[in-house]
C-alpha positions as CSV (number, residue, x, y, z in Angstrom):
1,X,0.0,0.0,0.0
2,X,1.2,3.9,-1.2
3,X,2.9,5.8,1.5
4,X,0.3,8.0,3.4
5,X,-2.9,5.5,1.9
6,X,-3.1,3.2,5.1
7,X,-4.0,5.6,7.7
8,X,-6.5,7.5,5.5
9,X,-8.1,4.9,5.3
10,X,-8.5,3.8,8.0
11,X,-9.5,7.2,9.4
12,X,-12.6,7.4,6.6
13,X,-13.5,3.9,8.4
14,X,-13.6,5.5,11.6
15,X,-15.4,8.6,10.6
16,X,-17.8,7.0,8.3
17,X,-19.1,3.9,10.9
18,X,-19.3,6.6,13.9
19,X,-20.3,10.1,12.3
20,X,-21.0,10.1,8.7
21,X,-23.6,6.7,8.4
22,X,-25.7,7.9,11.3
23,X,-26.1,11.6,10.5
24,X,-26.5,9.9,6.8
25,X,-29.7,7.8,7.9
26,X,-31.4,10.9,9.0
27,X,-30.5,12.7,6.0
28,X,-32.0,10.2,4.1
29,X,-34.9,10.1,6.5
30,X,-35.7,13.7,5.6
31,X,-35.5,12.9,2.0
32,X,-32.3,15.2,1.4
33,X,-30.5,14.1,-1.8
34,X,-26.7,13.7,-1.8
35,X,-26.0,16.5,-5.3
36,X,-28.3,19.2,-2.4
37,X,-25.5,18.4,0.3
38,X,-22.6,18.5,-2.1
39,X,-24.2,22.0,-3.0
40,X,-24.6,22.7,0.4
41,X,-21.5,22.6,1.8
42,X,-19.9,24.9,-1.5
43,X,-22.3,27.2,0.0
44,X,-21.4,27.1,3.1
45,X,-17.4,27.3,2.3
46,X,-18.6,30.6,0.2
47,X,-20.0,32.3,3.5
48,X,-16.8,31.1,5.4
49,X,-14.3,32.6,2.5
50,X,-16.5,35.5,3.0
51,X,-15.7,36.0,6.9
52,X,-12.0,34.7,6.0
53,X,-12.2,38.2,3.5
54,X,-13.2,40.2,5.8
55,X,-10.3,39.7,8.8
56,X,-12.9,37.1,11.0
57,X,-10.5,34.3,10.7
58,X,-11.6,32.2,13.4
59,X,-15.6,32.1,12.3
60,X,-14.3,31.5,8.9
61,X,-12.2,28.6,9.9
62,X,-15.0,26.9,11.9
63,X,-18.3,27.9,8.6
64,X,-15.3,26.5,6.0
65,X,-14.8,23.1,8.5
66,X,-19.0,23.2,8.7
67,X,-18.9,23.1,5.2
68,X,-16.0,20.3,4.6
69,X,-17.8,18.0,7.3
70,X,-20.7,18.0,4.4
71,X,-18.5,16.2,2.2
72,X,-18.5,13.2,4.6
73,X,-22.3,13.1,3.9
74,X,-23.0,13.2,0.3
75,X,-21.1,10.0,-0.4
76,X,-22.8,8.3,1.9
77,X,-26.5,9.3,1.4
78,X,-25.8,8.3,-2.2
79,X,-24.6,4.9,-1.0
80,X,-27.5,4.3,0.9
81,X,-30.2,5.5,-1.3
82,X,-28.4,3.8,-4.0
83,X,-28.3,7.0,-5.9
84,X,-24.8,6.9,-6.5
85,X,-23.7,7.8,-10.2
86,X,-20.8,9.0,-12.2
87,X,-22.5,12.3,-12.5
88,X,-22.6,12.8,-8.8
89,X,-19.2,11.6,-8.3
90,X,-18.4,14.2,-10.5
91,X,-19.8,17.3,-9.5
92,X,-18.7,16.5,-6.1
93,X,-14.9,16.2,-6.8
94,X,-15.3,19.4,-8.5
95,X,-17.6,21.2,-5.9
96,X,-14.9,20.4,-3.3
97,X,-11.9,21.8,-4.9
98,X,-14.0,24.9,-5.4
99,X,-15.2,25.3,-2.1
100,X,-11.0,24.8,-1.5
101,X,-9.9,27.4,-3.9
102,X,-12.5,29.9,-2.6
103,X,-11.4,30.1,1.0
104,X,-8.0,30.8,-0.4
105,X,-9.1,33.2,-2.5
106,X,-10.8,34.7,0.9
107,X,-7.2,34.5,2.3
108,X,-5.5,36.0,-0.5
109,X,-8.4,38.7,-0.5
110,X,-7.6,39.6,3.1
111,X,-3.5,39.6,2.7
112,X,-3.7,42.2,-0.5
113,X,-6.2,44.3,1.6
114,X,-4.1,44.8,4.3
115,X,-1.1,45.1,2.3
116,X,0.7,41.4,3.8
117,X,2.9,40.5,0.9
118,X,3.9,37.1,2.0
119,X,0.8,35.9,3.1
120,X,-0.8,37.1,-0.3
121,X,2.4,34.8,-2.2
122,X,1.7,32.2,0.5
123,X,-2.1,32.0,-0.8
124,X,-1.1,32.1,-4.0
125,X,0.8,29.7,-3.6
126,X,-1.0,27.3,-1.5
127,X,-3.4,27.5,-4.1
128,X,-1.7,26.5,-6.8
129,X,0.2,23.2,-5.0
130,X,-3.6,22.3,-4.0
131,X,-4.6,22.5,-7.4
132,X,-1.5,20.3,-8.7
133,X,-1.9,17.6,-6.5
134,X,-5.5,17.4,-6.9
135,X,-5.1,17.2,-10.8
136,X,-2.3,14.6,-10.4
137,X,-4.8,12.4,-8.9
138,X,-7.2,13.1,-11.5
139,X,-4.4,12.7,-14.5
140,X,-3.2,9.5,-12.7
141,X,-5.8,7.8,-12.4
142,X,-7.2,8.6,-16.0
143,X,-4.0,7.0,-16.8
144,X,-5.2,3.9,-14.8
145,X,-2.9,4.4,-11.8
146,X,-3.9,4.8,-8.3
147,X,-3.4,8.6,-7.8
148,X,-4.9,8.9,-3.9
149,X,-1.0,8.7,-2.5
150,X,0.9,10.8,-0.7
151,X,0.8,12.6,3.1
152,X,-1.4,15.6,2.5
153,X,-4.4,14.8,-0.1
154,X,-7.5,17.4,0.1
155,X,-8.7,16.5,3.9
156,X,-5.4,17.0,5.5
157,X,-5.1,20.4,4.0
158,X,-8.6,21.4,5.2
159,X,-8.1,20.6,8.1
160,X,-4.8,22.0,8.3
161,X,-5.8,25.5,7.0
162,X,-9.3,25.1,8.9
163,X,-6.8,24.7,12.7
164,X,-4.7,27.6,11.1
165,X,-7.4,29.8,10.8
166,X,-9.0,28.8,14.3
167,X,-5.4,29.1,16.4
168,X,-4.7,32.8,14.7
169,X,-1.7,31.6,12.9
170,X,-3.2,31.1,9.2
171,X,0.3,31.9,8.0
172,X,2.1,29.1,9.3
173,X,-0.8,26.6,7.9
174,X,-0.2,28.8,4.3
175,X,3.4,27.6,4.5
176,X,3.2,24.2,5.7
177,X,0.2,23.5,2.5
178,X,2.5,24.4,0.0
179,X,5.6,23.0,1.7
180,X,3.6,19.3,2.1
181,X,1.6,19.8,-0.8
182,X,4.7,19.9,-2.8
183,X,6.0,16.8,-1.3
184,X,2.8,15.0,-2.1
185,X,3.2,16.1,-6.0
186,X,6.8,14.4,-6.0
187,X,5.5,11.6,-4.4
188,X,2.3,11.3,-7.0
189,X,4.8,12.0,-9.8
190,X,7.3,9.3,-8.7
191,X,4.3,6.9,-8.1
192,X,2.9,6.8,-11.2
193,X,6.1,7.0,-13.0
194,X,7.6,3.5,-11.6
195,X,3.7,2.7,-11.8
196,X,3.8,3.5,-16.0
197,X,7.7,2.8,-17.4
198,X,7.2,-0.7,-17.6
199,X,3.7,-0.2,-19.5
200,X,3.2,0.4,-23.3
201,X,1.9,4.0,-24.3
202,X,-1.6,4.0,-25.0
């Protein structure tokens, strides 16, 4: 098994047998469909980018969490109303990267408003390494290589930016994003390179 796949896993086995199945059953008690939670929580991100843009750090770290704890929900109301689909699959990959990019937008909004020069390259940057390792995934595995490797995939840097922005110290969780997030693109791009040189080109 990939370096850093083990113990996600097993963490989204944890999470979804003790939180995300049972708030799931009542979801799908009150007849909420899994695209109107994947929706849901890019709204809610919005609003916390919003608060992030405006200099309320710590409310916008806990509305942007609110919002990621959503996407532990979809996938599993789809599951059990057997809804699941490749369109829904879909829209939620994308939906989530958005509701990514715009709190770092919100970030970069508030560090050129006050004039912070690093913290607006730190944003920047952030964003892009977050937007690299997510499409190495996606190029990987249209490739037909496990792309989900690596130590900081999308949940480790929401919840690393989310505890940045709670503590007071978004900066340092800027830094270590695009620090980590780097290290997981090597580790994609070494992956699927000893995972393709023995195959023929397609």
């Amino acid at each position: 098994m990939s370096i850093g796949t083990a113990p996600r896993l097993y963490a989204k086995s944890l999470v979804a047998r003790f939180v995300s199945n049972p708030i799931a059953r009542l979801l799908v008690a009150l007849h909420v469909s899994a695209n109107a939670i994947t929706l849901a929580g890019f709204a809610v991100a919005a609003v916390g980018a919003y608060f992030v843009a405006e200099g309320d750090l710590l409310i916008g770290g806990i509305v942007m969490l609110a919002g990621a704890a959503l996407d532990l929900l979809d996938g599993a109301v789809a599951r059990l109303t057997g809804t699941a689909n490749r369109f829904g699959a879909f829209l939620d990959s994308v939906v989530d990267r958005l509701g990514e990019a715009v709190v770092l937008f919100g970030l970069l909004a508030f560090y050129v408003r006050d004039g912070h020069t690093l913290g607006a390259y730190l944003a920047v940057g952030a964003l892009v390494m977050s937007i690299m390792v997510s499409y190495s995934r996606a190029r990987a595995e249209g490739l037909g290589v496990e792309g989900d490797v690596g130590v900081m995939g999308r949940p480790e840097r929401v919840v690393v930016l989310g505890a940045g922005l709670i503590v007071g110290f978004p900066l340092y969780a800027l830094g270590l994003i695009l620090v980590v997030a780097g290290i997981t693109l090597a580790q994609r791009t070494v992956h699927v390179w000893r995972s393709t040189r023995e195959l023929p080109e397609a």
